[in-house]
C-alpha positions in Angstrom: -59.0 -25.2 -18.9 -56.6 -25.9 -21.9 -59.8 -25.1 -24.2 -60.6 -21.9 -22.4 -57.2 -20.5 -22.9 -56.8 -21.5 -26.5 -60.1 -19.8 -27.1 -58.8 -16.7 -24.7 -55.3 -16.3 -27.5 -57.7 -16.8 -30.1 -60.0 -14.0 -29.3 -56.8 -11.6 -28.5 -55.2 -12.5 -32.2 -58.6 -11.7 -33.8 -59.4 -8.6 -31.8 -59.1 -6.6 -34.7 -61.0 -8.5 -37.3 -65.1 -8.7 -37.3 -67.5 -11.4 -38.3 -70.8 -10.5 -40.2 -73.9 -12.1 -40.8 -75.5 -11.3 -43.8 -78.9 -12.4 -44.4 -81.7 -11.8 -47.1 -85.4 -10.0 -45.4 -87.9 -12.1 -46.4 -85.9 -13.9 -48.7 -88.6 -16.1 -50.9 -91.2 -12.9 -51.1 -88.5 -10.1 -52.1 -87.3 -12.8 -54.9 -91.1 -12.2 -56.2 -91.2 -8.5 -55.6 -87.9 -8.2 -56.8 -88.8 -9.3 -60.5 -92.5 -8.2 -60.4 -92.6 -4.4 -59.4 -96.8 -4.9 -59.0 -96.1 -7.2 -55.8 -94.2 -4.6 -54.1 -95.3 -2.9 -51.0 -98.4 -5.5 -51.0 -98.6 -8.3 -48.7 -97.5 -11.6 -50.2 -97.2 -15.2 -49.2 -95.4 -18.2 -49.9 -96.5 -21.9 -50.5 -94.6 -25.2 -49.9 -94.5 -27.6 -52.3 -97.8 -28.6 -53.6 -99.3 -25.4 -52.3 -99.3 -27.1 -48.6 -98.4 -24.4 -46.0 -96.9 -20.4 -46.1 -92.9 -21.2 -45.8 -92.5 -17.3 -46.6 -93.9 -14.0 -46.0 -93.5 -10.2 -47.1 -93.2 -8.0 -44.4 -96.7 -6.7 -45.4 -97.8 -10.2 -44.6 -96.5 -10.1 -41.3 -97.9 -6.9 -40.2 -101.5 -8.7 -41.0 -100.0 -11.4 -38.3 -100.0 -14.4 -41.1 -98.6 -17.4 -39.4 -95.7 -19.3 -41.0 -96.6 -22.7 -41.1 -100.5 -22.2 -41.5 -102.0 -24.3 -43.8 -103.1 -22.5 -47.3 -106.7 -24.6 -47.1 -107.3 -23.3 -43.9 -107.1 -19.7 -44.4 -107.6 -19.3 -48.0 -110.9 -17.4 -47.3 -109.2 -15.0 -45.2 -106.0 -14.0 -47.6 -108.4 -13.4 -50.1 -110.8 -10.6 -47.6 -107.4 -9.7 -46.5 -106.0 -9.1 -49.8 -102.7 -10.7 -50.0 -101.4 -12.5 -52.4 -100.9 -15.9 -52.5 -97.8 -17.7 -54.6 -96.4 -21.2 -55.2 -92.8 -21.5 -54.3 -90.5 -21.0 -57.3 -87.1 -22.3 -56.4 -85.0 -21.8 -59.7 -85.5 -18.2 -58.9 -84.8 -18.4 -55.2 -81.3 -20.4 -56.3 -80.8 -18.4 -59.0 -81.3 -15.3 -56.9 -79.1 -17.0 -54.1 -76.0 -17.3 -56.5 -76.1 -14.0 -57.2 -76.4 -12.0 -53.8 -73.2 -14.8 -52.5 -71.2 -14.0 -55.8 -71.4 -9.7 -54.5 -70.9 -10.5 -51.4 -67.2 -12.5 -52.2 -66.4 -9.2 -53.9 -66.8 -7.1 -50.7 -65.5 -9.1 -47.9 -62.0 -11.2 -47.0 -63.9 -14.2 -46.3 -67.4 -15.9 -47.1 -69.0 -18.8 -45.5 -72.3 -19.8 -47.3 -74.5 -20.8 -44.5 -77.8 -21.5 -46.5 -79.7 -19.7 -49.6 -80.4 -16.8 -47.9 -77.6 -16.4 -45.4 -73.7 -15.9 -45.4 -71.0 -15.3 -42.5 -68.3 -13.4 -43.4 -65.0 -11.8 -42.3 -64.0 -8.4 -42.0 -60.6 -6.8 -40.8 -61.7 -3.6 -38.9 -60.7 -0.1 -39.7 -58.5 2.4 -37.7 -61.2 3.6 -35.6 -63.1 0.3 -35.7 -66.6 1.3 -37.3 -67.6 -0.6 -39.6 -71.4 1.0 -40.6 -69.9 3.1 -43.7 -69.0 0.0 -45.5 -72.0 -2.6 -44.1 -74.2 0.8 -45.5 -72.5 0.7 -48.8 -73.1 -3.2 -49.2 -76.7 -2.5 -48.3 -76.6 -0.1 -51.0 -74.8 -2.4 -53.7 -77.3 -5.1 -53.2 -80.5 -3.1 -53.2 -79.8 -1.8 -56.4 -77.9 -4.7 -58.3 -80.8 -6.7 -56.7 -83.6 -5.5 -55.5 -83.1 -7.4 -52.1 -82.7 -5.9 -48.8 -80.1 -7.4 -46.0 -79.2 -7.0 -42.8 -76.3 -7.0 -41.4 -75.2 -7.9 -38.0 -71.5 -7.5 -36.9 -69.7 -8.8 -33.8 -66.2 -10.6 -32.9 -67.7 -14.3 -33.8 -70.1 -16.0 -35.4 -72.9 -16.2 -32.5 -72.6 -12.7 -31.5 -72.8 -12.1 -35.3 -76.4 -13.9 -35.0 -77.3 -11.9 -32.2 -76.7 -8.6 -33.6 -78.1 -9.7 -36.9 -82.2 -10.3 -34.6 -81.1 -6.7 -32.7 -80.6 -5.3 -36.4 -84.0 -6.3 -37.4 -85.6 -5.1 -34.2 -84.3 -1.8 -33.2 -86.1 0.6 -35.2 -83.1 3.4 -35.4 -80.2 0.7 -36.0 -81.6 0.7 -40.4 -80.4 -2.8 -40.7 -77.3 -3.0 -39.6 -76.0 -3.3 -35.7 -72.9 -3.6 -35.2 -72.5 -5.3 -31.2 -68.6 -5.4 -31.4 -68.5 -2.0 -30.8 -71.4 -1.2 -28.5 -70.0 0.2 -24.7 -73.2 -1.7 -23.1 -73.3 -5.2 -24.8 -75.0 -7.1 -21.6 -78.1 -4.7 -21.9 -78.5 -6.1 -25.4 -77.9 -9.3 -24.6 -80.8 -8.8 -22.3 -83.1 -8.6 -24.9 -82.0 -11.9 -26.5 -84.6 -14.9 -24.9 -82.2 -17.9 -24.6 -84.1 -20.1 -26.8 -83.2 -17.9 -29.8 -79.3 -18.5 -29.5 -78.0 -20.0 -32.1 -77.3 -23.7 -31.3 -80.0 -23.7 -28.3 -82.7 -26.1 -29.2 -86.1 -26.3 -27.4 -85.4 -29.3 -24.9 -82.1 -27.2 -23.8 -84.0 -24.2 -23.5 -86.4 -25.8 -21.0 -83.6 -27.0 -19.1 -81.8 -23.5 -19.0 -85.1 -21.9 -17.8 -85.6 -24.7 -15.3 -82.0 -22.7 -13.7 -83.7 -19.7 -14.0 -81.8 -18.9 -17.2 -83.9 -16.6 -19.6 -81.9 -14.9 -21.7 -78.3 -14.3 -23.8 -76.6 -12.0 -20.8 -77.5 -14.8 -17.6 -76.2 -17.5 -20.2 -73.1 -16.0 -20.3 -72.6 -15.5 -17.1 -74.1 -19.2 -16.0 -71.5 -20.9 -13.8 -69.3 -22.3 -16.4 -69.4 -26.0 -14.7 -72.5 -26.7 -14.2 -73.1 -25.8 -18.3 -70.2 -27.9 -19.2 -71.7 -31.2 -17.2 -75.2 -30.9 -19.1 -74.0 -29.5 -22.6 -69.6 -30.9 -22.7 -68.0 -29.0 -25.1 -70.6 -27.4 -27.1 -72.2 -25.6 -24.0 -69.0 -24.5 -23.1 -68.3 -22.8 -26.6 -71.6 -21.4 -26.9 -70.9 -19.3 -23.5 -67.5 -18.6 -24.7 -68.7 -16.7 -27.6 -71.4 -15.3 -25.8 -68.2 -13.5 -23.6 -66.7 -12.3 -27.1 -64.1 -15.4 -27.9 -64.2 -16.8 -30.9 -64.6 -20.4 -31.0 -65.8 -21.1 -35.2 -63.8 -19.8 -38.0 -65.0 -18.8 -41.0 -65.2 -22.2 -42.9 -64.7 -20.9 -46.6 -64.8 -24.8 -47.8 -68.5 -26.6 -47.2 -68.2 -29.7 -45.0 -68.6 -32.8 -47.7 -72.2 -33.9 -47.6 -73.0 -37.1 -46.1 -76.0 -37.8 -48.7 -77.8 -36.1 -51.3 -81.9 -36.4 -50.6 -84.2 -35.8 -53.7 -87.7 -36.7 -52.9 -91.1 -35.0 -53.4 -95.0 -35.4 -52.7 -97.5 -36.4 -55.4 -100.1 -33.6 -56.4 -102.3 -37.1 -56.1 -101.7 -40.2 -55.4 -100.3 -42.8 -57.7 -101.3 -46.4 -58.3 -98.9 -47.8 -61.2 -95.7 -48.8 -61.4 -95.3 -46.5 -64.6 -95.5 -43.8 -62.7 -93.6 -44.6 -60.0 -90.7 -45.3 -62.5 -91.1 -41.9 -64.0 -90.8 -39.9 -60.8 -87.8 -41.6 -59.3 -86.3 -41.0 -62.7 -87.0 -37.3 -62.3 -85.6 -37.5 -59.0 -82.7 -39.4 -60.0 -81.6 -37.3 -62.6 -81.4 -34.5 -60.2 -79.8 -36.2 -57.8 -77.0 -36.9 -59.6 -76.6 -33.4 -61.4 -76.3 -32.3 -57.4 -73.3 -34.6 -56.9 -71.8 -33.9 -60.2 -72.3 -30.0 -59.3 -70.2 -30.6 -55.9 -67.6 -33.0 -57.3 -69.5 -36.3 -55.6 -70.1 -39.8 -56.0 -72.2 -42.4 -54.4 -71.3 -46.0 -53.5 -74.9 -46.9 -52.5 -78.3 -46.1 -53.3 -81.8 -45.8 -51.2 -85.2 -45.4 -53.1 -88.6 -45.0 -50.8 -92.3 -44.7 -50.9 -95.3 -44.7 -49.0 -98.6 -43.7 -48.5 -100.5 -40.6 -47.1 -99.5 -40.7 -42.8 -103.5 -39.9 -42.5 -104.3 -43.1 -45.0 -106.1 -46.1 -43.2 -104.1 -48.0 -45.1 -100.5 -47.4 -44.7 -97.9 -48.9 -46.3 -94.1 -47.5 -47.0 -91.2 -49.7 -48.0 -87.4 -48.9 -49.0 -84.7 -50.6 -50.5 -81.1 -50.0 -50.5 -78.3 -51.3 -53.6 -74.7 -51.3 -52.9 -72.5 -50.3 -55.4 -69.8 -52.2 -57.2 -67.8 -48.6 -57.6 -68.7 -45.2 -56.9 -70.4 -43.4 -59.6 -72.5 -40.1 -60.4 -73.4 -41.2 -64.3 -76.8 -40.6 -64.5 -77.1 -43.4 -67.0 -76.0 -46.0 -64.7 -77.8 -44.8 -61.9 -81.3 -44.4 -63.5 -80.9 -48.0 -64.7 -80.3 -49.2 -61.5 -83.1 -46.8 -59.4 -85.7 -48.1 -62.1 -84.9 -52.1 -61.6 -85.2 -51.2 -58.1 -88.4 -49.2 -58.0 -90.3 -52.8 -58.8 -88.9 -53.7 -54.8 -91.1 -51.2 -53.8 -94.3 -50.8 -55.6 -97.6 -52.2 -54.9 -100.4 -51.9 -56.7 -102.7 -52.4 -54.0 -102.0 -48.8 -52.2 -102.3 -44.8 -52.9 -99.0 -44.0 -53.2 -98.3 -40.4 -52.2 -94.6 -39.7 -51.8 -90.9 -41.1 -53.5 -87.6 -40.2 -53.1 -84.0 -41.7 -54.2 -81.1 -40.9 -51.7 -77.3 -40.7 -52.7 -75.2 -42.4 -49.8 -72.1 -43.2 -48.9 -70.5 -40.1 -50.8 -66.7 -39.5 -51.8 -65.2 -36.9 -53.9 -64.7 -37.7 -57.5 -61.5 -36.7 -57.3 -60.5 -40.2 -56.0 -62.2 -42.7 -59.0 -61.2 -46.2 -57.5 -62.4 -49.0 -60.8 -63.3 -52.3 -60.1 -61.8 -55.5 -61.8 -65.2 -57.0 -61.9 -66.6 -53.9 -63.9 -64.0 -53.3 -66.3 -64.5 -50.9 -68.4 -61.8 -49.3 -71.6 -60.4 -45.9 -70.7 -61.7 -44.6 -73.8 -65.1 -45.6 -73.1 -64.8 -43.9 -69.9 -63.8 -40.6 -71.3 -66.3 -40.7 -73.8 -69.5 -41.5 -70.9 -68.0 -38.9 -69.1 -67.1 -36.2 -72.1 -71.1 -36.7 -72.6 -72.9 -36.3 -69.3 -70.5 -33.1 -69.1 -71.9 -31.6 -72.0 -75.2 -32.2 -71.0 -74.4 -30.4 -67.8 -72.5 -28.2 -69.9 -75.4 -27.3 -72.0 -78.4 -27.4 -69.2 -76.4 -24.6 -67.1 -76.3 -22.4 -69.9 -79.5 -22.7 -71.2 -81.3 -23.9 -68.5 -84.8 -25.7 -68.1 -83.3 -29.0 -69.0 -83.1 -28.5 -72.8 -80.9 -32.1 -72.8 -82.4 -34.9 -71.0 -83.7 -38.6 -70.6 -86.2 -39.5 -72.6 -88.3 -41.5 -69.5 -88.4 -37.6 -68.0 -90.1 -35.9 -70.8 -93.8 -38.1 -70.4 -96.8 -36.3 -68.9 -96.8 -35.3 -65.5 -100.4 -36.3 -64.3 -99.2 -36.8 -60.7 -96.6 -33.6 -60.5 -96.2 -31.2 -58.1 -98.8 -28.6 -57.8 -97.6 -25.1 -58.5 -101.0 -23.6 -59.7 -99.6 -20.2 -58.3 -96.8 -19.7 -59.9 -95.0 -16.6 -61.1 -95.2 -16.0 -64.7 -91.7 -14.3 -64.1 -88.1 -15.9 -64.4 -84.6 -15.3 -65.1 -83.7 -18.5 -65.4 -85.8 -19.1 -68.5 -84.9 -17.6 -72.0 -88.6 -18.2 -73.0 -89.9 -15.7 -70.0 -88.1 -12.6 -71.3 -90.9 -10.1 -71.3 -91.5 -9.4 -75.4 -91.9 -5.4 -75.6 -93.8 -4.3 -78.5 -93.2 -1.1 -80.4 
């Protein structure tokens, strides 16, 4: 009861304030069409890594009912009689792209949560007479033409309604991207139209159970006896329903949670057999790893490096092994040394090896840089390890495409991802500028 009312003053001292969700349309595809005016208005798909399954597709792909998910083998034969086109996925563009819708976005709102690359809550204080569509229609505007990206926007008193308007948004034909269901006079009639296992922080196993009670959509959630939720789900049933009723129960959370681990790890284009190899993609895969924790001010005080074969192999084999740390760390330098000792734990030359990956663990901020007295190590050698991996950083970020890096990182690729269908379009690569010729 204590939780209810804290939830009930909440929702009264934050009457007058909205929560958005902002979200890119087909965020992969109108990257592509974005930078390549030929690929707009055509129906376009994109692939996984190694050109495995559509992860992404235009909304002239969806009209053609392309399934996400489908393998690109499969139905290869029928893009091409259908015409699409087909494109690997090109994530520097994506990120790149990313950065730049979340940095407009800050400019127009109080607050911003990032919630992934294609996807932001924010806060709003409400106007006078509490519509909101002249300013979500002039963001639609700013980011169409700084970006060539279309949003929608979905606008409520908290974060799930904010979901919930965002789907209504993209499926009422007169609402032009943006539905504002803070202000709507019948909000259970939408509500209605929302099944229950497309609310946000319903998985499928709770779904079943909520349609076992004859529950089948957002508006009988909401007014589900409040007990009976509360034994099956605790506390996170109970705010789900709570929000459903308009109460905000989630504030904007402008700082990211600190990451538990930082996961690098990719599938061969084909399988590998020596040790070589191995070496030289964990070495990728470290360095990246530990650019990502430099990038959010981490370190790691233990490491994990894996590999297996194919799951459909007869012979399977996959092994880890796991180094704990004598003091935290995100040098690159010191990690790759200690990834490639290790990477000999875990080969064997007598399988098809098909997959690798280093995690980061047991992360802390590097704010808090604890030495150890069995690793000593000058201060002025510390600043100078540390004045050079920043200008490598330094230098990578503004230039980008890794114009600084480890030598064991530069040698021939034969087992790399495959990317055979990827845009010849960037803007994260100097060298891609189009050349125009007068």
């Amino acid at each position: 009861m204590l939780l209810y009312i804290q939830y009930i003053i909440a929702g009264r001292q934050l009457e007058m304030n909205a929560i958005a969700l902002i979200d890119g349309n087909n965020f992969y595809a109108s990257c592509e069409q974005s930078i390549n005016p030929y690929l707009r208005n055509k129906p376009l798909v994109i692939l996984s890594n190694n050109d495995g399954c559509i992860i992404a597709r235009s909304a002239e792909a969806r009209i053609l009912k392309i399934r996400m998910g489908e393998p690109y083998f499969k139905i290869k034969e029928r893009l091409n009689k259908l015409g699409v086109i087909v494109l690997s996925s090109n994530y520097s563009l994506y990120g790149d792209m990313s950065k730049r819708l979340m940095n407009l976005l800050k400019k127009n709102c109080e607050k911003i949560e990032i919630y992934s690359i294609d996807e932001a809550f924010i806060s709003i204080h409400r106007p006078h007479n509490k519509d909101l569509s002249p300013w979500a229609r002039k963001l639609r505007t700013l980011i169409y033409q700084n970006l060539g990206l279309t949003i929608t926007i979905g606008i409520a008193e908290n974060k799930l309604r904010a979901k919930l308007a965002n789907k209504l948004a993209k499926r009422i034909n007169y609402s032009a991207g943006i539905f504002d269901l803070g202000i709507t006079n019948d909000k259970n009639s939408y509500l209605k139209e929302i099944n229950v296992d497309n609310i946000w922080g319903i998985g499928t196993q709770t779904s079943r159970w909520l349609r076992s009670k004859g529950i089948k959509n957002a508006k009988e959630l909401k007014d589900m006896n409040q007990n009976e939720l509360k034994k099956k789900l605790g506390v996170v049933g109970q705010r789900i329903q709570l929000e459903l009723k308009g109460y905000q129960c989630l504030p904007i959370e402008e700082k990211r949670n600190q990451k538990k681990e930082i996961r690098v790890s990719r599938s061969f284009s084909k399988p590998i057999t020596k040790l070589e190899e191995l070496k030289h993609a964990l070495a990728i895969y470290t360095i990246r790893a530990s650019e990502k924790m430099r990038a959010q001010n981490l370190q790691a005080s233990s490491i994990t490096i894996f590999t297996r074969t194919s799951h459909y192999s007869k012979f399977n084999y996959q092994k880890s092994v796991y180094k704990k740390l004598v003091e935290a760390t995100n040098d690159t330098n010191i990690i790759l040394k200690i990834v490639i000792e290790l990477s000999k734990e875990i080969y064997h030359p007598e399988y098809k090896l098909t997959k690798a990956g280093v995690l980061m663990q047991e992360l802390s901020e590097f704010t808090y840089f604890q030495k150890s007295i069995l690793n000593y190590s000058s201060k002025n050698k510390l600043d100078k390890e540390r004045k050079l991996i920043q200008t490598i950083d330094s230098l990578n970020n503004k230039f980008k495409n890794e114009v600084i890096t480890w030598g064991i990182a530069k040698k021939n690729q034969s087992w790399g991802m495959n990317r055979k269908l990827l845009s010849g379009t960037s803007i994260t690569d100097i060298e891609k500028i189009p050349t125009i010729i007068i």
